[in-house]
C-alpha positions in Angstrom: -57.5 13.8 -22.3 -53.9 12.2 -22.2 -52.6 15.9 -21.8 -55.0 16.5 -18.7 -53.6 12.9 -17.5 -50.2 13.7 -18.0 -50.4 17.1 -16.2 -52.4 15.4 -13.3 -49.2 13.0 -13.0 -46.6 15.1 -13.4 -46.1 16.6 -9.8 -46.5 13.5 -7.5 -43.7 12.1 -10.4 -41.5 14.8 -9.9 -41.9 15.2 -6.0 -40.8 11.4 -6.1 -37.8 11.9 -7.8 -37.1 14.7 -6.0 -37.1 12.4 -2.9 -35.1 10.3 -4.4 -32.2 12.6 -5.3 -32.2 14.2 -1.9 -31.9 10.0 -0.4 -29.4 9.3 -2.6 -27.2 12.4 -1.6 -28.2 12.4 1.6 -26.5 8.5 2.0 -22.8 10.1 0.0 -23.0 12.8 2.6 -23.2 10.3 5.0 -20.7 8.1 4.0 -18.3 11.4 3.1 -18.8 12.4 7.4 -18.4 9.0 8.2 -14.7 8.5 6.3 -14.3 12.3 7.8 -14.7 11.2 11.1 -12.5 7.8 10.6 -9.9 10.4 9.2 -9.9 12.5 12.0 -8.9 9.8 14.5 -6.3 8.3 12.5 -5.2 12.3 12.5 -5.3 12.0 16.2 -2.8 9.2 16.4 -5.8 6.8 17.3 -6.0 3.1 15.7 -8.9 2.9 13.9 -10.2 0.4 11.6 -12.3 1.6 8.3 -15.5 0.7 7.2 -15.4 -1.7 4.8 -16.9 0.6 1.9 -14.1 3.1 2.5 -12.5 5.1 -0.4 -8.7 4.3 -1.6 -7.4 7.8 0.1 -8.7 6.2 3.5 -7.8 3.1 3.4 -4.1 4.0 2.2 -4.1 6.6 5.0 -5.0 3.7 7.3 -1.8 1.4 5.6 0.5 4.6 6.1 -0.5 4.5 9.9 0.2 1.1 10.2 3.5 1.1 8.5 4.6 4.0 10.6 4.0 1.6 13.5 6.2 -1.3 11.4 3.0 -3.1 11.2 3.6 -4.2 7.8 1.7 -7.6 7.8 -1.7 -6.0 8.8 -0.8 -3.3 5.8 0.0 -5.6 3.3 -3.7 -6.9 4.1 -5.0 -4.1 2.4 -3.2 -4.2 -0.7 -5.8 -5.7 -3.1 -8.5 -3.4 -1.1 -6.4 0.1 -2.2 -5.5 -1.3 -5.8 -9.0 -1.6 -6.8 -10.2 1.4 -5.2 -7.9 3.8 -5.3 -5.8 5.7 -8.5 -2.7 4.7 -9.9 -0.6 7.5 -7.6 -2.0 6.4 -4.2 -1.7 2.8 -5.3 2.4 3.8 -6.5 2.5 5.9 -2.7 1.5 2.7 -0.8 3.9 0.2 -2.5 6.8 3.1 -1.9 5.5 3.3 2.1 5.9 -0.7 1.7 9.0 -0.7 0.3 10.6 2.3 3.0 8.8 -0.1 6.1 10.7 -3.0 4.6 14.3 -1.0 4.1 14.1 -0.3 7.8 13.7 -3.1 9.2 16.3 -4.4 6.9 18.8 -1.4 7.7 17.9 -1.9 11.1 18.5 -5.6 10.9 21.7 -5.0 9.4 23.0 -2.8 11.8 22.0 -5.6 14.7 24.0 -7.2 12.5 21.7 -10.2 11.6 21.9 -10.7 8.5 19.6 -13.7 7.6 16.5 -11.6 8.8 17.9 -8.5 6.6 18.0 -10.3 3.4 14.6 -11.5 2.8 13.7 -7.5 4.2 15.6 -6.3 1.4 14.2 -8.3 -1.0 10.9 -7.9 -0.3 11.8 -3.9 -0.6 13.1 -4.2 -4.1 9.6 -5.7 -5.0 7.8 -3.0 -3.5 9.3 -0.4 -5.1 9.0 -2.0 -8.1 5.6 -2.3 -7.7 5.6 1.5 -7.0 6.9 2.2 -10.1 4.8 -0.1 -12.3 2.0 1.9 -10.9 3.5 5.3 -11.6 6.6 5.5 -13.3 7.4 8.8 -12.3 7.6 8.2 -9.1 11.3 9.2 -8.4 11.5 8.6 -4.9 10.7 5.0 -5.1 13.5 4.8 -8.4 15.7 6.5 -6.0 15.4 3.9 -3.2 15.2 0.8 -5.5 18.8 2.0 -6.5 19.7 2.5 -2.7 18.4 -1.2 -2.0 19.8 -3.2 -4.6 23.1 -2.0 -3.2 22.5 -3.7 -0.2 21.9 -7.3 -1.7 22.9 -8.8 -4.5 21.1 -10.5 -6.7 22.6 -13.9 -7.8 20.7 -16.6 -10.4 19.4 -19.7 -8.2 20.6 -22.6 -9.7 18.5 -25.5 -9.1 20.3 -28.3 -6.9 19.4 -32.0 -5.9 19.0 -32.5 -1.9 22.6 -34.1 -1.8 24.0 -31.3 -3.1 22.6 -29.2 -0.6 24.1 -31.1 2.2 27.4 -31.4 0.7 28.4 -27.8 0.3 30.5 -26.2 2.4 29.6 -23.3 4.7 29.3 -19.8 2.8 32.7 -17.8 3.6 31.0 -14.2 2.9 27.3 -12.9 3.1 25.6 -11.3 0.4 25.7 -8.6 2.0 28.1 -6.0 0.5 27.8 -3.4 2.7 25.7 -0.4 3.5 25.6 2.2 1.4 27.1 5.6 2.8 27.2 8.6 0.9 26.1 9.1 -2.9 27.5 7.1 -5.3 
């Protein structure tokens, strides 16, 4: 009796689960044309925000659009978004496009020659590619251009000083600014 049961339930059981595989993959294919179609306009130079389920890949693809466009504070938005959802390499590969958005403006800064804005640029470089290479330490490119930035600043201790020592210093009679860096070293 329990065998004619079980053989009287085992199609509409199967048929269901059937269903539900072909839901489930029908929903990833889906999502999979949706981030195809996101990627396509960002492809075609077209600003276009994505979803808010979107993979690691897309939304780093989105961050290397906007730092092209030295639109580095709506990137840096993203950061915690591509860390958690994306692998060590693309994670690295976002902190180096952070870090070469950053060293341009600073270069460029520096060539305007203002210097206060190139500073904090530069240091703010030096931390992105160290973030690059605390996500992948093989990561040359981003070793390469740490060493290229920390050329440009240099990196003194802060000591800490009451607010009437402040005032009383005298003007600064050089920049930290050594120079740029021409040439290999």
């Amino acid at each position: 009796m329990r065998l004619g049961l079980f053989k009287s339930l085992l199609p509409p059981v199967l048929l269901l689960a059937a269903l539900v595989a072909l839901g489930v993959t029908g929903w990833r294919l889906y999502g999979v044309s949706k981030e195809a179609a996101v990627q396509r306009e960002m492809v075609a130079n077209r600003d276009v925000t994505p979803p808010d389920d979107a993979s690691g890949v897309l939304l780093f693809q989105r961050a290397h659009y906007l730092l092209v466009r030295d639109r580095i504070d709506e990137a840096q938005g993203l950061v915690t978004r591509i860390t958690d959802r994306a692998s060590r390499h693309v994670t690295a590969r976002f902190h180096y496009d952070v870090g070469n958005a950053r060293a341009r403006r600073a270069i460029a800064a520096i060539e305007a020659t203002k210097i206060d804005l190139a500073i904090p640029e530069v240091r703010l470089a030096k931390e992105a590619y160290k973030e690059a290479l605390r996500a992948d330490p093989d990561l040359w490119d981003a070793r390469y251009n740490l060493d290229v930035v920390m050329r440009l600043v240099r990196d003194f201790p802060e000591v800490e000083r009451g607010e009437e020592e402040t005032q009383a210093q005298p003007k600064k009679l050089w920049t930290d600014l050594p120079g740029l860096p021409r040439g290999l070293p």
